[in-house]
NUKOLZA-952041 format. One record per residue (C-alpha): residue in three letters; x, y, z. Coordinates in nm, 4 decimals. Example, Ala and Ser with C-alpha at 12.3 -4.5 7.8 and 13.67 -1.06 7.14 Angstrom:
(node Ala,(1.2300,-0.4500,0.7800))
(node Ser,(1.3670,-0.1060,0.7140))
END
This chain:
(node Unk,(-3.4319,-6.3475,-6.5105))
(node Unk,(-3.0643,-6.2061,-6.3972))
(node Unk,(-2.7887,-6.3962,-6.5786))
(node Unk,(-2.5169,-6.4931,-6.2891))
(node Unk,(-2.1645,-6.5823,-6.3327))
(node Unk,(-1.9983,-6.8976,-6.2509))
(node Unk,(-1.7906,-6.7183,-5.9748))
(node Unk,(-2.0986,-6.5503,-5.8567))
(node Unk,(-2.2724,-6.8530,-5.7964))
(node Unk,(-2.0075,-6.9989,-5.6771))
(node Unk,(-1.9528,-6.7269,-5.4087))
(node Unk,(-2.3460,-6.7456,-5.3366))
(node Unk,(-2.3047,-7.1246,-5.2735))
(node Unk,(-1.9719,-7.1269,-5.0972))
(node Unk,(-1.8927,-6.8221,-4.9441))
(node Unk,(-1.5741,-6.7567,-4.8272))
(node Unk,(-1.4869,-6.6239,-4.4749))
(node Unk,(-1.8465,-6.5830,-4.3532))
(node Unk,(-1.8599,-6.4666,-3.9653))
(node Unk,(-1.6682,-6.2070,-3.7736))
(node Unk,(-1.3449,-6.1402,-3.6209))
(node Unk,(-1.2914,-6.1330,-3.2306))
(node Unk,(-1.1153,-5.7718,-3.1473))
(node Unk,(-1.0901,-5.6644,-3.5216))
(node Unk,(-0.8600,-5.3668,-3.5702))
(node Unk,(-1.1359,-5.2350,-3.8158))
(node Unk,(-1.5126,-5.2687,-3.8729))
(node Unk,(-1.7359,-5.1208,-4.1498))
(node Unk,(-2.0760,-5.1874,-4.2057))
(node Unk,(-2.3249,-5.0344,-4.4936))
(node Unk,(-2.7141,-5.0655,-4.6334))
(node Unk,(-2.9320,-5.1248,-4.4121))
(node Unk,(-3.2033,-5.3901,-4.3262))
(node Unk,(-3.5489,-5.2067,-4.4208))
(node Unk,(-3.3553,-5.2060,-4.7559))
(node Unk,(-3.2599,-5.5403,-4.8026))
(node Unk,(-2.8990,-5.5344,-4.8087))
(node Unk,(-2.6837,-5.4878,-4.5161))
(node Unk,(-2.2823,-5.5847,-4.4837))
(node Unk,(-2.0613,-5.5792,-4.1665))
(node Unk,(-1.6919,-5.6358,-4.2563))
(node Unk,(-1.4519,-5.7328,-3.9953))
(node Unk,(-1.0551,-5.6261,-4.0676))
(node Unk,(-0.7395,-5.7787,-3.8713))
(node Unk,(-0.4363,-5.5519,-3.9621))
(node Unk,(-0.1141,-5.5837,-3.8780))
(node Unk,(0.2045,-5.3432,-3.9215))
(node Unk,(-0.0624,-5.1996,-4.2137))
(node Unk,(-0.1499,-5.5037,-4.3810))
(node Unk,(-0.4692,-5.6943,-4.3751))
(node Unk,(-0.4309,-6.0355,-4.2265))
(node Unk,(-0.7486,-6.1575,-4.2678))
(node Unk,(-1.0877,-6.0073,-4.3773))
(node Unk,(-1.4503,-6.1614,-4.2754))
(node Unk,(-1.7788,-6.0333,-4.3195))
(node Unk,(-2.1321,-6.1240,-4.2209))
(node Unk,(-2.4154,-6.0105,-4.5114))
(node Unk,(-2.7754,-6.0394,-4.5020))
(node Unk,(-2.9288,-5.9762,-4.8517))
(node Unk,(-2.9486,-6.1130,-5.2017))
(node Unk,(-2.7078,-6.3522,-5.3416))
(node Unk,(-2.5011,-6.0993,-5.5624))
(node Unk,(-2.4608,-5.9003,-5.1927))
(node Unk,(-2.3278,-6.2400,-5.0487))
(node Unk,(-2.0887,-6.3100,-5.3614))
(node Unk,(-1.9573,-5.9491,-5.4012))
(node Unk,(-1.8544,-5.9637,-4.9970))
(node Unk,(-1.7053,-6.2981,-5.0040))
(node Unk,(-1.4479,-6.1866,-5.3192))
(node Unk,(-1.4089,-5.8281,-5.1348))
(node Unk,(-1.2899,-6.0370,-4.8563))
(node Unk,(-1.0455,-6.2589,-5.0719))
(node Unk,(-0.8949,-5.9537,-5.2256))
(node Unk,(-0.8246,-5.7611,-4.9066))
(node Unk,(-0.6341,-6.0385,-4.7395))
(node Unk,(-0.2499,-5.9705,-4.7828))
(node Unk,(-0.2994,-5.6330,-4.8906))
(node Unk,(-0.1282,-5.2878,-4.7855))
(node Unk,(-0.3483,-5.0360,-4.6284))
(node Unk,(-0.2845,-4.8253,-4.9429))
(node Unk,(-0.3782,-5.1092,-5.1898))
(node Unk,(-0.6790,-5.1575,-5.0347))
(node Unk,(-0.8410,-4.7686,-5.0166))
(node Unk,(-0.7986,-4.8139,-5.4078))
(node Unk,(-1.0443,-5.1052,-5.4758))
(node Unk,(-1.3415,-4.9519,-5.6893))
(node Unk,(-1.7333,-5.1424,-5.7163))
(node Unk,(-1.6259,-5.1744,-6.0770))
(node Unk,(-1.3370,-5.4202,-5.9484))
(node Unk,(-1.4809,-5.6284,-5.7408))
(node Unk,(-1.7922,-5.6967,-6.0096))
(node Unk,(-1.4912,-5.7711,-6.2517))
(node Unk,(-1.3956,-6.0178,-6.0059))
(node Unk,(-1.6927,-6.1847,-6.0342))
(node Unk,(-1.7166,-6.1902,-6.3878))
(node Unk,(-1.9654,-5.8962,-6.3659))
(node Unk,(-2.2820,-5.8550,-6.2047))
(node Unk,(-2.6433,-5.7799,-6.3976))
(node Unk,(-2.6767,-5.3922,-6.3878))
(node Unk,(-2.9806,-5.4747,-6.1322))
(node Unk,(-2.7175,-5.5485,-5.9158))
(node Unk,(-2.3988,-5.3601,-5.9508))
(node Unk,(-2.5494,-5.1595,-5.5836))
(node Unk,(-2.4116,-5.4863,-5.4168))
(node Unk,(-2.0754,-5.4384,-5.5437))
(node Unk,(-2.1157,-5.0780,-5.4172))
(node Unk,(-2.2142,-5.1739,-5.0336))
(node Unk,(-1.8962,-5.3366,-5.0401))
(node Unk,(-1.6820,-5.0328,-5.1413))
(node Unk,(-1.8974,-4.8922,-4.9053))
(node Unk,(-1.8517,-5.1305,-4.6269))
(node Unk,(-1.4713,-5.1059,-4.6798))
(node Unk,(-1.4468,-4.7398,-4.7057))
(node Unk,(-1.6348,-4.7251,-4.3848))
(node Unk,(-1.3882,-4.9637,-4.2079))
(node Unk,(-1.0388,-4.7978,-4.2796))
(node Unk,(-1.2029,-4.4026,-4.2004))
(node Unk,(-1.2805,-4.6174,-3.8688))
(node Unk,(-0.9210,-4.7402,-3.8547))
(node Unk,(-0.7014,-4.4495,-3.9980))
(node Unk,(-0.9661,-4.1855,-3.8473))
(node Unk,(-0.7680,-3.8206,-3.8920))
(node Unk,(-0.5416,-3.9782,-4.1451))
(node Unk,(-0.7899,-4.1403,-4.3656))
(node Unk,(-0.8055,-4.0091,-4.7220))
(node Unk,(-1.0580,-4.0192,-4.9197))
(node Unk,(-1.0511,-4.2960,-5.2494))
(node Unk,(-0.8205,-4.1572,-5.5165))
(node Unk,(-0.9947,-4.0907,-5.8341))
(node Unk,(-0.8138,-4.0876,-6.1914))
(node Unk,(-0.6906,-3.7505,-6.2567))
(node Unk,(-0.9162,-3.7165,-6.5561))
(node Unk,(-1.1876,-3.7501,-6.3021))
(node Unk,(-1.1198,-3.4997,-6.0811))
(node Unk,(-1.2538,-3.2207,-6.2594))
(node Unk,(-1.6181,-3.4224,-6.3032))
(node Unk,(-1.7710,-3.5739,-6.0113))
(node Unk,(-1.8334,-3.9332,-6.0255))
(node Unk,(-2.2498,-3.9150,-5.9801))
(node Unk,(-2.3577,-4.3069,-6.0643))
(node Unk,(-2.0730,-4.4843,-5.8521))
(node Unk,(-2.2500,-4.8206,-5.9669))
(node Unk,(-2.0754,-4.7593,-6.3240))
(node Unk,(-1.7977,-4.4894,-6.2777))
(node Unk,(-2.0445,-4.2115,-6.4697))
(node Unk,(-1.8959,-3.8705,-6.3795))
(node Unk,(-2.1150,-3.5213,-6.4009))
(node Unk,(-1.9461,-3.4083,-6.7798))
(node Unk,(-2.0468,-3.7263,-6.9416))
(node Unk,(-2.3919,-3.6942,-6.8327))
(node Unk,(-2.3953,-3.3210,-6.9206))
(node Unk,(-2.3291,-3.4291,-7.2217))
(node Unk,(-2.5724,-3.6598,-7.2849))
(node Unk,(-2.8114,-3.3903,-7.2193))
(node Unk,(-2.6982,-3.0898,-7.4161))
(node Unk,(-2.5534,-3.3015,-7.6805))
(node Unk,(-2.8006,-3.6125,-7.7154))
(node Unk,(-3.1150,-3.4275,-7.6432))
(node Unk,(-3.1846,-3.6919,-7.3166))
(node Unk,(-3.4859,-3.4859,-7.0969))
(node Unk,(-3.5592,-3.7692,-6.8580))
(node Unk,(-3.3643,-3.9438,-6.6079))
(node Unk,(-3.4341,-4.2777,-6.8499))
(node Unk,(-3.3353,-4.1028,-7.1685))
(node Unk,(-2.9642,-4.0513,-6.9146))
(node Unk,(-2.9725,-4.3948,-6.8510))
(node Unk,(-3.0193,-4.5568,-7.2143))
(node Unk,(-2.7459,-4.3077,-7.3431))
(node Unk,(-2.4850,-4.3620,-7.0417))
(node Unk,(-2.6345,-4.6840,-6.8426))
(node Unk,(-2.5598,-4.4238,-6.5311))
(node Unk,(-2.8945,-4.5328,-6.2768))
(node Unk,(-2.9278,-4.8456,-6.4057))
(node Unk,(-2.8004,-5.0158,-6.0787))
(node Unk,(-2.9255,-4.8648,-5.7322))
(node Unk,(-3.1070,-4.5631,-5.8481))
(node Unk,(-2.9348,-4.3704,-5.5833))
(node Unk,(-2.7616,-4.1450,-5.8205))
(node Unk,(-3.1712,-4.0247,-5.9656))
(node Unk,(-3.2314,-3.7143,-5.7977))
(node Unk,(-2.8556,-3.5901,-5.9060))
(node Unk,(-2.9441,-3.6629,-6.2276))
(node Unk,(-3.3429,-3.5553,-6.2278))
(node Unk,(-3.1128,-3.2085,-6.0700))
(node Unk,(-2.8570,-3.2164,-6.3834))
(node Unk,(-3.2254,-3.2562,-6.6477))
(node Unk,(-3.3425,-2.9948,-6.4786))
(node Unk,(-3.0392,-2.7560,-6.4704))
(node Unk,(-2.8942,-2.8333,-6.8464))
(node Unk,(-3.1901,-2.9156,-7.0471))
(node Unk,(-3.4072,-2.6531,-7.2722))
(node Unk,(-3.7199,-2.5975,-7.0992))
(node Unk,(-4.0114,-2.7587,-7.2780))
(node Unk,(-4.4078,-2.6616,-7.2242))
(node Unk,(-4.6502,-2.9082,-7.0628))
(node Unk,(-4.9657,-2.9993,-7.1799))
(node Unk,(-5.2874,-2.8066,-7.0069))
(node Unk,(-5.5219,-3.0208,-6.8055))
(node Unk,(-5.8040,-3.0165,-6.6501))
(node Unk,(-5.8646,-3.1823,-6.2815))
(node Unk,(-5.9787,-3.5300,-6.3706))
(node Unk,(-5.6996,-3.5918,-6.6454))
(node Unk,(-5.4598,-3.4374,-6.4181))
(node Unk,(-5.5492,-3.7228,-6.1518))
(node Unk,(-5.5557,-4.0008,-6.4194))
(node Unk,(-5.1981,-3.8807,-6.5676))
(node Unk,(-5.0655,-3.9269,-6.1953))
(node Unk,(-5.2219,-4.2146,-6.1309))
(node Unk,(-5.0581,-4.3283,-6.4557))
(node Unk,(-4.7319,-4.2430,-6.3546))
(node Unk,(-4.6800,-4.3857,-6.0847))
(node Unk,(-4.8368,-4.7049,-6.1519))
(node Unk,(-4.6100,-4.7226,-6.4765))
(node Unk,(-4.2807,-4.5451,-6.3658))
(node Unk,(-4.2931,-4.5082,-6.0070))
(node Unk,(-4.3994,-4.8146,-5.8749))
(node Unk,(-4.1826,-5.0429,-6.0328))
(node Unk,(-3.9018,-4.8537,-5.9639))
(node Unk,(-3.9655,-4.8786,-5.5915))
(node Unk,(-4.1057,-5.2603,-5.6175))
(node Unk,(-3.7384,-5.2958,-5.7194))
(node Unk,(-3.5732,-5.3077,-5.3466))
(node Unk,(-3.9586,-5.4409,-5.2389))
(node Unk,(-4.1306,-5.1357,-5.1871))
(node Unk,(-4.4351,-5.0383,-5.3121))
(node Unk,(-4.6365,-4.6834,-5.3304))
(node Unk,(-5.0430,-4.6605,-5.3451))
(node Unk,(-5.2473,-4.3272,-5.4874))
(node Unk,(-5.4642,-4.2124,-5.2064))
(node Unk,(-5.6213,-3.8378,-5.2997))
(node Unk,(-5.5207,-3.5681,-5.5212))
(node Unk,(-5.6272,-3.2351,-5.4398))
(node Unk,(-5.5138,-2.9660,-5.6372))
(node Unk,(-5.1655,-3.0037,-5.6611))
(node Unk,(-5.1483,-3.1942,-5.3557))
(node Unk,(-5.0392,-3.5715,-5.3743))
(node Unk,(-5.1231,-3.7902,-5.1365))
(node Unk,(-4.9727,-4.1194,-5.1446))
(node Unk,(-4.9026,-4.4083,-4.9418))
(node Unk,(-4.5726,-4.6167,-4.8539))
(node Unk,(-4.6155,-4.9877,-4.8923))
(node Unk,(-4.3592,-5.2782,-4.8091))
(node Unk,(-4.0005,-5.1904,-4.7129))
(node Unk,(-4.0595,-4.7893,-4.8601))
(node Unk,(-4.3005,-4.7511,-4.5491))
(node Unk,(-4.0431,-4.8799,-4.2362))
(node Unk,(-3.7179,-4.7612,-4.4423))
(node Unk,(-3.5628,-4.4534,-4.2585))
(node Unk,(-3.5131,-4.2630,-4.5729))
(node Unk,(-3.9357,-4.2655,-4.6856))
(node Unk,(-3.9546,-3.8915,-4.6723))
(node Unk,(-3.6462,-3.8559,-4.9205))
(node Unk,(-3.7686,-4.1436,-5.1416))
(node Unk,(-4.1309,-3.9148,-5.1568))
(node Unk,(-3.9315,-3.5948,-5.2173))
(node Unk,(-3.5922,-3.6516,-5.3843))
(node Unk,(-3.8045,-3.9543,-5.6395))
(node Unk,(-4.1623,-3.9808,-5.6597))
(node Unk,(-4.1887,-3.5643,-5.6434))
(node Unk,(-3.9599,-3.5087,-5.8337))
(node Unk,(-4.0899,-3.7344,-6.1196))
(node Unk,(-4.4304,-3.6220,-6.0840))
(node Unk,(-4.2576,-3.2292,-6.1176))
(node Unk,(-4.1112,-3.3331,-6.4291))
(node Unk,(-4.3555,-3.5384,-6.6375))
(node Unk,(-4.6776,-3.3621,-6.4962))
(node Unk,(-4.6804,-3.0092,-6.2871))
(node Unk,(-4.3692,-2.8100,-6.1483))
(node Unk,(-4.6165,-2.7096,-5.8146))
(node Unk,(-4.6743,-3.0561,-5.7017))
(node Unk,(-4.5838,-3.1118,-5.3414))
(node Unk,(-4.6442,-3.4976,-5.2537))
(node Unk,(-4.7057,-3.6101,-4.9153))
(node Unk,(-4.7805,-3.9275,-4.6807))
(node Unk,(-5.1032,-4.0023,-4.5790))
(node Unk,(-4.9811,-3.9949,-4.2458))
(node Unk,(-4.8607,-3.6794,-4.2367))
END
């Protein structure tokens, strides 16, 4: 069980400027239903400051919490003020969220960064990053982990799996969107190492193990679910369950996760593929 905040329960319970403006200057929106988290902010601005903020959020009650303070620090602001608010600010004004659920903090950056490119259009500029920061690419924008520190943690601290990155630098402990970037980084910085030899039928079971013990959890997570259907050769054929089978980015989560896992713990020549395909 998630340990919540007082603010973040209070948000939950009380949310503050729920419901939309009529003619907003601005509107953002990110996630997306067949995920489980979706935000729509609404913006009135006014000689370039924001004179009110609303949203309207269907999704968990850290999503509901993170919009409702988003909303309470964007009224009264500058233009310019606002395009600097990080994730990382608006879970500290909460108190913090659970690592579980730092992506909700993150669909509000989102949401917000998606409103003022609507707004400022040609002029927009993208969020400023510390200068430090600039020479290493931010790749887990849940926590602020940039590309040298996770370099690091595999050249220096011997990390070979996208877990071993995430115990060492808590970078994919939130969304898991950042896992293929990292899964690329393994595969890119760390020493190659030799797999073990099998034969068909413990092939199948080590699979079968995986993603019953890695794979599935991962994607019961946002309320997916994935099912074994054949193996042949080193062709995988699986099936979507829950939201993984409606969500418009299934052939991505096959390729970019549950490949890509299977690639690294099992056999480089795996191709996986939907039943239905």
């Amino acid at each position: 069980m998630w340990e919540y905040s007082d603010k973040v329960k209070d948000h939950f319970k009380n949310p503050r400027n729920v419901g939309s403006i009529e003619n907003a200057d601005a509107v953002g929106e990110a996630g997306a239903l067949s995920c489980g988290d979706k935000l729509k902010l609404y913006l009135k601005i006014e000689n370039g400051i924001i004179k009110d903020a609303k949203f309207q959020t269907f999704g968990c009650g850290s999503a509901v919490a993170a919009s409702s303070v988003l909303t309470q620090m964007l009224i009264g602001k500058t233009l310019e003020e606002a395009r600097k608010i990080t994730n990382k600010q608006i879970a500290d004004e909460l108190d913090g969220l659970p690592p579980e659920k730092m992506h909700c903090s993150v669909m509000g950056r989102e949401a917000l960064e998606d409103a003022l490119k609507n707004y400022l259009k040609d002029d927009y500029k993208e969020f400023e990053v510390e200068e430090n920061e600039k020479s290493s690419p931010i790749v887990c924008h849940c926590f602020g982990i940039g590309e040298k520190e996770i370099i690091e943690a595999i050249k220096n601290n011997g990390a070979k799996t996208f877990d071993d990155v995430s115990k060492i630098t808590s970078a994919g402990l939130a969304c898991g969107r950042c896992r293929a970037d990292i899964e690329s980084l393994i595969k890119q910085y760390s020493k190659p190492s030799e797999k073990e030899k099998l034969n068909p039928v413990q092939k199948i079971l080590k699979i079968n193990n995986i993603i019953e013990t890695i794979i599935a959890p991962e994607l019961q997570k946002d309320f997916g679910d994935i099912e074994l259907i054949n193996v042949e050769g080193n062709n995988v054929v699986v099936k979507l369950k829950g939201h993984c089978s409606t969500c418009q980015n299934a052939k991505l989560t096959l390729k970019n996760f549950v490949e890509t896992k299977l690639k690294e713990l099992v056999d480089e020549e795996i191709n996986v593929v939907d039943e239905n395909e």
